[in-house]
Jmol script that loads the backbone (N, CA, C; Angstrom):
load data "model"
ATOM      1  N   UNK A   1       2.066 -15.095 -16.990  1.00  0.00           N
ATOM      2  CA  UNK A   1       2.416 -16.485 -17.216  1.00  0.00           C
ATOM      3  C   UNK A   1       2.394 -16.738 -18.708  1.00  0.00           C
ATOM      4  N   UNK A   2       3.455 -17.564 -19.144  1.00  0.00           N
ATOM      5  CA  UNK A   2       3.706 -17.763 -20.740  1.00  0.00           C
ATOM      6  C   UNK A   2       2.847 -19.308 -21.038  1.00  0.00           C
ATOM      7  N   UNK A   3       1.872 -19.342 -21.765  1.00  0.00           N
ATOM      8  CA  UNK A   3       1.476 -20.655 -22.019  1.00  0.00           C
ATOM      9  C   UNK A   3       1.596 -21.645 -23.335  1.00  0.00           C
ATOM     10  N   UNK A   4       2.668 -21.658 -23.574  1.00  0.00           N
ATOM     11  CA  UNK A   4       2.860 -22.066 -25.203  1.00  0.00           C
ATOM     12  C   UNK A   4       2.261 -23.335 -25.033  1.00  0.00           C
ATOM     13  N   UNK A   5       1.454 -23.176 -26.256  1.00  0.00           N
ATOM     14  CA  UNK A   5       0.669 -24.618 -26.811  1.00  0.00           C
ATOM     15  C   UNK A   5      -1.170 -24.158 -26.303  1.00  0.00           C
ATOM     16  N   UNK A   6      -1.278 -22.688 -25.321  1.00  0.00           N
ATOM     17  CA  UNK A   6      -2.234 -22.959 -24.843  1.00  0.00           C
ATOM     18  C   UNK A   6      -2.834 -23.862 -23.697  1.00  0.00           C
ATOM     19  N   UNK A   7      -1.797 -24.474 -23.203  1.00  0.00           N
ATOM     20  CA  UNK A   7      -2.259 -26.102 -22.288  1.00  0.00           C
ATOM     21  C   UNK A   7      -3.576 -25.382 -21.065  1.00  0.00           C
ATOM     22  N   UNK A   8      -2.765 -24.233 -20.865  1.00  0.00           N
ATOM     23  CA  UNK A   8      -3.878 -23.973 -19.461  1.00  0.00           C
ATOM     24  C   UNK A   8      -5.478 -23.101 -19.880  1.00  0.00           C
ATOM     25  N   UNK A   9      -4.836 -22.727 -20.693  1.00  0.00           N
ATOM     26  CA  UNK A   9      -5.902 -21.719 -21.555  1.00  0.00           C
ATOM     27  C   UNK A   9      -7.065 -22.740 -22.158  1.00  0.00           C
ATOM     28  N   UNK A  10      -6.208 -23.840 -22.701  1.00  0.00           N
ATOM     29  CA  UNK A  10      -7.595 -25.127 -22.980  1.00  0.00           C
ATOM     30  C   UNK A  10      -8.081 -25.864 -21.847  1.00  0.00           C
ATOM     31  N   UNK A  11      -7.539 -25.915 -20.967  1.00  0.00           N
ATOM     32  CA  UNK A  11      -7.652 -26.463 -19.559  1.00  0.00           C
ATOM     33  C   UNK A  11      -8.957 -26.221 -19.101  1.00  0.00           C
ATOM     34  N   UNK A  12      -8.429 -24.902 -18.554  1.00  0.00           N
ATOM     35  CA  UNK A  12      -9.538 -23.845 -17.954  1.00  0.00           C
ATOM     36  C   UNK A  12     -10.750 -23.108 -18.856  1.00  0.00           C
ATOM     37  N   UNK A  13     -10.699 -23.782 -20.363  1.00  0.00           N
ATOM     38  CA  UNK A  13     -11.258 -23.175 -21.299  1.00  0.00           C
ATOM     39  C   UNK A  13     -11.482 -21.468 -21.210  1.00  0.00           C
ATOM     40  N   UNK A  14     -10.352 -21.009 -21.037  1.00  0.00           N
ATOM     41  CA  UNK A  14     -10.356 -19.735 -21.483  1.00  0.00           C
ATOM     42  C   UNK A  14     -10.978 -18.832 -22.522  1.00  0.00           C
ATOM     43  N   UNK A  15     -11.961 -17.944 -22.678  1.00  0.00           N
ATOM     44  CA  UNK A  15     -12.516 -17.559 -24.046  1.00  0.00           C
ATOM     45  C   UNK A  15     -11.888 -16.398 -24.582  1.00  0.00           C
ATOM     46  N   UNK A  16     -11.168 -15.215 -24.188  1.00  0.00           N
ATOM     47  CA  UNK A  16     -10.558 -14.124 -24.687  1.00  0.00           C
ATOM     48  C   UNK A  16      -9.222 -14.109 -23.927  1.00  0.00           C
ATOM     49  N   UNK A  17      -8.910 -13.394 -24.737  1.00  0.00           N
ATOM     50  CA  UNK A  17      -7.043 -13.256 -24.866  1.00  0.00           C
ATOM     51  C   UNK A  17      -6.902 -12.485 -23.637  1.00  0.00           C
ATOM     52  N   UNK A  18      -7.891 -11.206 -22.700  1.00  0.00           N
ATOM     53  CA  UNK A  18      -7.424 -10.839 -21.615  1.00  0.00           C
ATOM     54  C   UNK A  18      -8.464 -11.405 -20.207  1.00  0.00           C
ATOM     55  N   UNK A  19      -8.776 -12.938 -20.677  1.00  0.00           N
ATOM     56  CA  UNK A  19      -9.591 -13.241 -19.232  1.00  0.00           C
ATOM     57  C   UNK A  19      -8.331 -13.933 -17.959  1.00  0.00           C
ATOM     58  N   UNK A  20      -8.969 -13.531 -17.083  1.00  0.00           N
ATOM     59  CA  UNK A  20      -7.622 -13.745 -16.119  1.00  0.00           C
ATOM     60  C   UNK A  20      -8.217 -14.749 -15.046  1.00  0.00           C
ATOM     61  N   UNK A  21      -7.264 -15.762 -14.454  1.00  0.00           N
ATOM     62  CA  UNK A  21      -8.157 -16.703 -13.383  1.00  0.00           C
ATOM     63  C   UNK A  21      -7.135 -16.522 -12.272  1.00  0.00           C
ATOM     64  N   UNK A  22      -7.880 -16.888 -11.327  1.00  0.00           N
ATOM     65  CA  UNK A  22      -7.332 -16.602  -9.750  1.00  0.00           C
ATOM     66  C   UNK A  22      -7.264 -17.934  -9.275  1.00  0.00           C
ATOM     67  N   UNK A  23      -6.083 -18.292  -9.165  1.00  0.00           N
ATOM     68  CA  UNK A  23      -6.210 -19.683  -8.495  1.00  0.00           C
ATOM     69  C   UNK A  23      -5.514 -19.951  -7.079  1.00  0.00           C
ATOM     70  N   UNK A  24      -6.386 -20.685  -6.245  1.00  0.00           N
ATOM     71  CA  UNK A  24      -5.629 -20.882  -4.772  1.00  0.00           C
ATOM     72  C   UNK A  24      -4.481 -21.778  -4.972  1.00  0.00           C
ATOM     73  N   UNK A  25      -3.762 -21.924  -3.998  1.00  0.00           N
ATOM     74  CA  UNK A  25      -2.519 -22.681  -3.537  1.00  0.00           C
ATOM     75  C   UNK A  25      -2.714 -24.140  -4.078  1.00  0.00           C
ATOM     76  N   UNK A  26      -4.200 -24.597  -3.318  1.00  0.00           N
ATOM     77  CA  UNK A  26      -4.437 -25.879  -4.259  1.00  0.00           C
ATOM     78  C   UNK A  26      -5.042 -26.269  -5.328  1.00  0.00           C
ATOM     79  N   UNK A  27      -4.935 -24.881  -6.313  1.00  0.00           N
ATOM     80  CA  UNK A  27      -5.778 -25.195  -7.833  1.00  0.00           C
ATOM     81  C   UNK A  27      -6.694 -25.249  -7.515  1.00  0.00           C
ATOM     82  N   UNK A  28      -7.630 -24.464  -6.203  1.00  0.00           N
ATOM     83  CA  UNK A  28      -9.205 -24.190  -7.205  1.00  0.00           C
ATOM     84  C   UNK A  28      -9.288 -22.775  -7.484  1.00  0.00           C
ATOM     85  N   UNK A  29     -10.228 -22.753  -8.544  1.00  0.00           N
ATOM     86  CA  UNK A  29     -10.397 -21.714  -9.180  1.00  0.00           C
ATOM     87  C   UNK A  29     -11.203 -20.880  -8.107  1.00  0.00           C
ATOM     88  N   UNK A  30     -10.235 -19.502  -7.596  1.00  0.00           N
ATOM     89  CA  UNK A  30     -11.193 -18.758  -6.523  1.00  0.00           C
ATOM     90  C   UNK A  30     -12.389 -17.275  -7.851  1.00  0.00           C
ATOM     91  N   UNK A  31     -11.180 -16.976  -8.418  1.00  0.00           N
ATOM     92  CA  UNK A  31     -11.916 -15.969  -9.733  1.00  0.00           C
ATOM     93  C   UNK A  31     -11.268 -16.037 -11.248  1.00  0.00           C
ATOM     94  N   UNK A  32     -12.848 -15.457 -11.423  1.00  0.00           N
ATOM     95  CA  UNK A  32     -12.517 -16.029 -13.231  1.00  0.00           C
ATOM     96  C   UNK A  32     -12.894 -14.331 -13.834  1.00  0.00           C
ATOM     97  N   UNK A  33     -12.498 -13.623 -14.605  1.00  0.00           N
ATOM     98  CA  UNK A  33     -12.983 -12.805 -15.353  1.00  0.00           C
ATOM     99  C   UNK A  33     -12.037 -11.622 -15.557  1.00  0.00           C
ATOM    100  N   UNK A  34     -12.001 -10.490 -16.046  1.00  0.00           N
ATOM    101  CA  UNK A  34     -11.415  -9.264 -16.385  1.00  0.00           C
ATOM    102  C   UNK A  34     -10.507  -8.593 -15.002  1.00  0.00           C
ATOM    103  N   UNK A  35      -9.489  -8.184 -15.514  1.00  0.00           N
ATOM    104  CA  UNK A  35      -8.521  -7.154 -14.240  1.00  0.00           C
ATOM    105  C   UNK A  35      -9.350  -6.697 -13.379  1.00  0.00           C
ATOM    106  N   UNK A  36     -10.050  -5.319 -14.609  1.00  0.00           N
ATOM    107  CA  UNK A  36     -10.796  -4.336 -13.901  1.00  0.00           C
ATOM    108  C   UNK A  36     -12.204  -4.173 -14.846  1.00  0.00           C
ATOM    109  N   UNK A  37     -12.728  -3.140 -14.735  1.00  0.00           N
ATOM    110  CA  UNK A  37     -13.846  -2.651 -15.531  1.00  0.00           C
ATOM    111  C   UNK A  37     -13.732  -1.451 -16.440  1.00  0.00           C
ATOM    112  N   UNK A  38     -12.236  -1.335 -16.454  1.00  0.00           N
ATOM    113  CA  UNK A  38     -11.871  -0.037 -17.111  1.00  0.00           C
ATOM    114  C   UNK A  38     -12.298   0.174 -18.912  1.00  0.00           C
ATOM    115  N   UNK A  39     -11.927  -1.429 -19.270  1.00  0.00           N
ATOM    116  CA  UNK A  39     -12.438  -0.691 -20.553  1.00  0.00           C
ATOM    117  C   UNK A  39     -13.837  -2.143 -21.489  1.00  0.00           C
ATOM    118  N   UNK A  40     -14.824  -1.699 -21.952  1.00  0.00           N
ATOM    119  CA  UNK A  40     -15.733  -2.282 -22.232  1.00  0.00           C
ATOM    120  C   UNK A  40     -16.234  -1.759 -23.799  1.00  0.00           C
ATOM    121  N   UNK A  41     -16.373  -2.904 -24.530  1.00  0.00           N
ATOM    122  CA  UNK A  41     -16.450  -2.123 -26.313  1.00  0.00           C
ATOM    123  C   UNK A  41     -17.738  -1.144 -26.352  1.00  0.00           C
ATOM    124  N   UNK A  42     -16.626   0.218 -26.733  1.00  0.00           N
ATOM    125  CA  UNK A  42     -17.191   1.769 -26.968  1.00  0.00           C
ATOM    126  C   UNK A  42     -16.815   2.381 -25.797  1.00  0.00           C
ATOM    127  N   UNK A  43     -16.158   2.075 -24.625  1.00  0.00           N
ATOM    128  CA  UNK A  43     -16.251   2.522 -23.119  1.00  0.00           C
ATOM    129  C   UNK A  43     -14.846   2.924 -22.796  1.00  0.00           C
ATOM    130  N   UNK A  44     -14.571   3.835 -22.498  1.00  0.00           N
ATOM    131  CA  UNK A  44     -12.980   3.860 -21.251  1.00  0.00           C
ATOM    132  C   UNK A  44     -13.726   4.631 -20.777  1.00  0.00           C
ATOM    133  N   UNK A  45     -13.565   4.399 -19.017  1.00  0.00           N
ATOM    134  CA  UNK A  45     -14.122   5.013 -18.131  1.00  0.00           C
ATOM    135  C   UNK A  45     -12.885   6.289 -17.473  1.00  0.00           C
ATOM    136  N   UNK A  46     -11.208   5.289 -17.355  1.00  0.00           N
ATOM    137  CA  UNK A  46     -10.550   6.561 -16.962  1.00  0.00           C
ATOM    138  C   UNK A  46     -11.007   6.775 -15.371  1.00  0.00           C
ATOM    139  N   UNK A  47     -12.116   6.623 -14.992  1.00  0.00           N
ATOM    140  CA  UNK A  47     -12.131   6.737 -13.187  1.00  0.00           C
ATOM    141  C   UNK A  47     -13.128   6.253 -12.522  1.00  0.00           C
ATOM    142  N   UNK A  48     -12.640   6.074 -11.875  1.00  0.00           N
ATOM    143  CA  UNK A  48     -14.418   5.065 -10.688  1.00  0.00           C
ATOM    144  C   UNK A  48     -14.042   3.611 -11.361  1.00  0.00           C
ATOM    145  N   UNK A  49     -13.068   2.774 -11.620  1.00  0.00           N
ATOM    146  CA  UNK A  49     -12.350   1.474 -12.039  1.00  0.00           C
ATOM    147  C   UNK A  49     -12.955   1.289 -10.975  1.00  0.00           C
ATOM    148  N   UNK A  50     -13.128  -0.523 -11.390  1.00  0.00           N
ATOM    149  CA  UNK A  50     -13.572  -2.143  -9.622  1.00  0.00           C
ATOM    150  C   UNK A  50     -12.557  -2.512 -10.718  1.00  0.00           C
ATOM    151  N   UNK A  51     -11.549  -2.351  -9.366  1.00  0.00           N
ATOM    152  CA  UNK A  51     -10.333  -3.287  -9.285  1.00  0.00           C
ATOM    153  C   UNK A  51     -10.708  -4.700  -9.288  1.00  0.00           C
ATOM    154  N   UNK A  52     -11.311  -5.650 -10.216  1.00  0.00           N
ATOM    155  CA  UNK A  52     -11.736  -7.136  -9.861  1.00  0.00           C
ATOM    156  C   UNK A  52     -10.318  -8.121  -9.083  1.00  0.00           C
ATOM    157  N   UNK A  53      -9.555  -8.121  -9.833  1.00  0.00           N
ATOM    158  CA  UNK A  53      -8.424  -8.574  -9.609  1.00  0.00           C
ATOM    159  C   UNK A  53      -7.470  -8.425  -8.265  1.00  0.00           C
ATOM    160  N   UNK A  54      -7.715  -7.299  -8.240  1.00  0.00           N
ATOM    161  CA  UNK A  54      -6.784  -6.704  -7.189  1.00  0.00           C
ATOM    162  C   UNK A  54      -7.709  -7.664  -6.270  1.00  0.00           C
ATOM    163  N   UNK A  55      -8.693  -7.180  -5.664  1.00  0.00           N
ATOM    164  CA  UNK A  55      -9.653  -7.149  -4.744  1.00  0.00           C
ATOM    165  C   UNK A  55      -9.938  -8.659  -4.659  1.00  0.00           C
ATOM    166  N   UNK A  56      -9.626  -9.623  -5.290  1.00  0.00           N
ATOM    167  CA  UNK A  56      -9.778 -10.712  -5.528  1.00  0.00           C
ATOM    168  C   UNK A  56      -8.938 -11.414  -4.696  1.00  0.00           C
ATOM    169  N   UNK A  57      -7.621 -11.059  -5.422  1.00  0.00           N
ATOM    170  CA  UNK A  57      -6.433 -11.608  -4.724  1.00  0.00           C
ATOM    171  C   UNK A  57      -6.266 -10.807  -3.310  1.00  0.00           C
ATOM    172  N   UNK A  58      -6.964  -9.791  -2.872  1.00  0.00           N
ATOM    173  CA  UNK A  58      -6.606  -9.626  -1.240  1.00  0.00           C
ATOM    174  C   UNK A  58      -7.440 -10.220  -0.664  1.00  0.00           C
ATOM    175  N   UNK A  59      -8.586 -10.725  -1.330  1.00  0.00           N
ATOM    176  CA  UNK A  59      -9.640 -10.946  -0.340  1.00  0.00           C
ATOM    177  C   UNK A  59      -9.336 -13.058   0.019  1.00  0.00           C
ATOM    178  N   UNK A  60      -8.216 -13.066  -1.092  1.00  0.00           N
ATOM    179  CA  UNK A  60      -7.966 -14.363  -1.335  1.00  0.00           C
ATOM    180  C   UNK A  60      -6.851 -14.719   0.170  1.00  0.00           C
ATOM    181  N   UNK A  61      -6.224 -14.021   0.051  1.00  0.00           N
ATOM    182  CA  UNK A  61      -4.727 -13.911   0.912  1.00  0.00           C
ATOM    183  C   UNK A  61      -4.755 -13.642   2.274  1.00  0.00           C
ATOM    184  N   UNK A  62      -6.398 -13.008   2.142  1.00  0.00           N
ATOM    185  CA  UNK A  62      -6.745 -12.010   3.965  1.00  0.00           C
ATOM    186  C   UNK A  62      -7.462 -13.409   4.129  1.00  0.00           C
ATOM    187  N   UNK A  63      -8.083 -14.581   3.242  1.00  0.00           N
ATOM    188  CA  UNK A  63      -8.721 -15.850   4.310  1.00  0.00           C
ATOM    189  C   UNK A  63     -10.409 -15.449   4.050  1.00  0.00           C
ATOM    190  N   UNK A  64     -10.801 -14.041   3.122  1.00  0.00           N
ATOM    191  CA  UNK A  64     -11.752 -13.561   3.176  1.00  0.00           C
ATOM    192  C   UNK A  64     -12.658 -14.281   1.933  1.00  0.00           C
ATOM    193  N   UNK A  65     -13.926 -14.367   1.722  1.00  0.00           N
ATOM    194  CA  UNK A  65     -14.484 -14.515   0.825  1.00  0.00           C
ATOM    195  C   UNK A  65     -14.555 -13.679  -0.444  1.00  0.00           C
ATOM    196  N   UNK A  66     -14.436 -14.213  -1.786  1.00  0.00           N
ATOM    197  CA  UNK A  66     -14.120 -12.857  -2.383  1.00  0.00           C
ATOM    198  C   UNK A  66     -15.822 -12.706  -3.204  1.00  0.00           C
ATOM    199  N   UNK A  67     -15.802 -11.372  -2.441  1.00  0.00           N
ATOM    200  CA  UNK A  67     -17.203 -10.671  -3.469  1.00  0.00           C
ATOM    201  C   UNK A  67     -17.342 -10.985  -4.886  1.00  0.00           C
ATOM    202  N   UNK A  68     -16.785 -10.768  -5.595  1.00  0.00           N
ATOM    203  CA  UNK A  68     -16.806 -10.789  -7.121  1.00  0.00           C
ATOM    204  C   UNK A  68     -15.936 -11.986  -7.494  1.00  0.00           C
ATOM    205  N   UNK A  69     -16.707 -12.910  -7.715  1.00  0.00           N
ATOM    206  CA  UNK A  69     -16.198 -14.112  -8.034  1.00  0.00           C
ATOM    207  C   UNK A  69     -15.791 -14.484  -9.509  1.00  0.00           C
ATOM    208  N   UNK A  70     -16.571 -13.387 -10.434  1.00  0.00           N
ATOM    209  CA  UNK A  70     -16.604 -13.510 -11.507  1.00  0.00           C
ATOM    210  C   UNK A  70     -17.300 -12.338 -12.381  1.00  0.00           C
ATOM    211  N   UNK A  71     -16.770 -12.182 -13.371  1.00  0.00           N
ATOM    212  CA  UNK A  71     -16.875 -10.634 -14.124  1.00  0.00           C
ATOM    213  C   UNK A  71     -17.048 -10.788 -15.570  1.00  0.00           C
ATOM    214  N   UNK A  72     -17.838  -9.990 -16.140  1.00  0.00           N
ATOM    215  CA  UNK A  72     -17.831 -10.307 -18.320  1.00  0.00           C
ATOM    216  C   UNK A  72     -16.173  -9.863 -18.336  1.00  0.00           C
ATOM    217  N   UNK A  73     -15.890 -10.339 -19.522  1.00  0.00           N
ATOM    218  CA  UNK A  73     -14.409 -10.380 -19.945  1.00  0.00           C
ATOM    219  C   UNK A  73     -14.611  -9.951 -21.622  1.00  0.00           C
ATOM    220  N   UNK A  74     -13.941  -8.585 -21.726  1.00  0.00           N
ATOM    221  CA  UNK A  74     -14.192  -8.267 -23.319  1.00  0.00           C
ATOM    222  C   UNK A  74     -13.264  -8.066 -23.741  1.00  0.00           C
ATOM    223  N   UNK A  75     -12.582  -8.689 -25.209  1.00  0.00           N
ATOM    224  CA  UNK A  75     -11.355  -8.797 -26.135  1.00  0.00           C
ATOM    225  C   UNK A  75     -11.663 -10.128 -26.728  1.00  0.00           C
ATOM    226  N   UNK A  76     -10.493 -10.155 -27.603  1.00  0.00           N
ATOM    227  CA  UNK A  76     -10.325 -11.183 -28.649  1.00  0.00           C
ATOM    228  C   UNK A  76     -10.693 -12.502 -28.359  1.00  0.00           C
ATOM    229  N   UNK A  77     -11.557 -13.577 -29.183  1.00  0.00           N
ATOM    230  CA  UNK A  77     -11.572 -14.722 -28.757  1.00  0.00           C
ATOM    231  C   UNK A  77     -10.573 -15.528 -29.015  1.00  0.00           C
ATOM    232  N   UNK A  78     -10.622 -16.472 -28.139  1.00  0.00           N
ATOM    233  CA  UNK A  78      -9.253 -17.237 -28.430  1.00  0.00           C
ATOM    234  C   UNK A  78      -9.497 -18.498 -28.987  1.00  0.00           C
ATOM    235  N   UNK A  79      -9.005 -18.647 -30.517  1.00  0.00           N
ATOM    236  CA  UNK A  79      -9.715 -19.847 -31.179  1.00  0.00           C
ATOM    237  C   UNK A  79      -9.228 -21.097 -31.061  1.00  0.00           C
ATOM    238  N   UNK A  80      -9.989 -22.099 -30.756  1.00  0.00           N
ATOM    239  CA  UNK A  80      -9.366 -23.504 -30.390  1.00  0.00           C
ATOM    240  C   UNK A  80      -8.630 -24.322 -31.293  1.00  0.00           C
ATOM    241  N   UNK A  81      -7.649 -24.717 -31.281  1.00  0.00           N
ATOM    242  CA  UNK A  81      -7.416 -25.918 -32.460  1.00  0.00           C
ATOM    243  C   UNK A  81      -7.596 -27.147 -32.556  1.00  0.00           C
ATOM    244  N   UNK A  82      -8.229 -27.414 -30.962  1.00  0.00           N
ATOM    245  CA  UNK A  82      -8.656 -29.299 -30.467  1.00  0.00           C
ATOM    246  C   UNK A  82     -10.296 -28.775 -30.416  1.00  0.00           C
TER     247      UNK A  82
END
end "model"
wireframe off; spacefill off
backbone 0.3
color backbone group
């Protein structure tokens, strides 16, 4: 999703450039945090990844509760201008 101006990113107060949110049909926030766990500063793991995301959105779609509701998110901060 393209967000020029930031609108949703200040919305949802977003803090880094790769945090990702999961939102239901009626805008609530089901998950907040990173894809996966693949990479963490000093870390690439390369194998044994938690798909956060993935697993998020099936568990969203199957009607299921989703385990991991929320995850650390590491990259760039995203600086406010309001």
């Amino acid at each position: 999703v393209k967000d020029p101006g930031n609108v949703a990113a200040d919305r949802w107060r977003v803090a880094r450039t790769n945090e990702v949110l999961l939102l239901d049909p009626t805008g609530v926030l089901r998950y907040r945090g990173a894809v996966d766990d693949e990479f963490r500063p000093g870390v690439r793991k390369g194998s044994g990844v938690r798909p956060f995301l993935r697993d998020a959105v099936a568990c969203m779609t199957a009607g299921r509760p989703i385990a991991v509701a929320t995850s650390a998110v590491f990259g760039c901060p995203i600086e406010r201008l309001t």
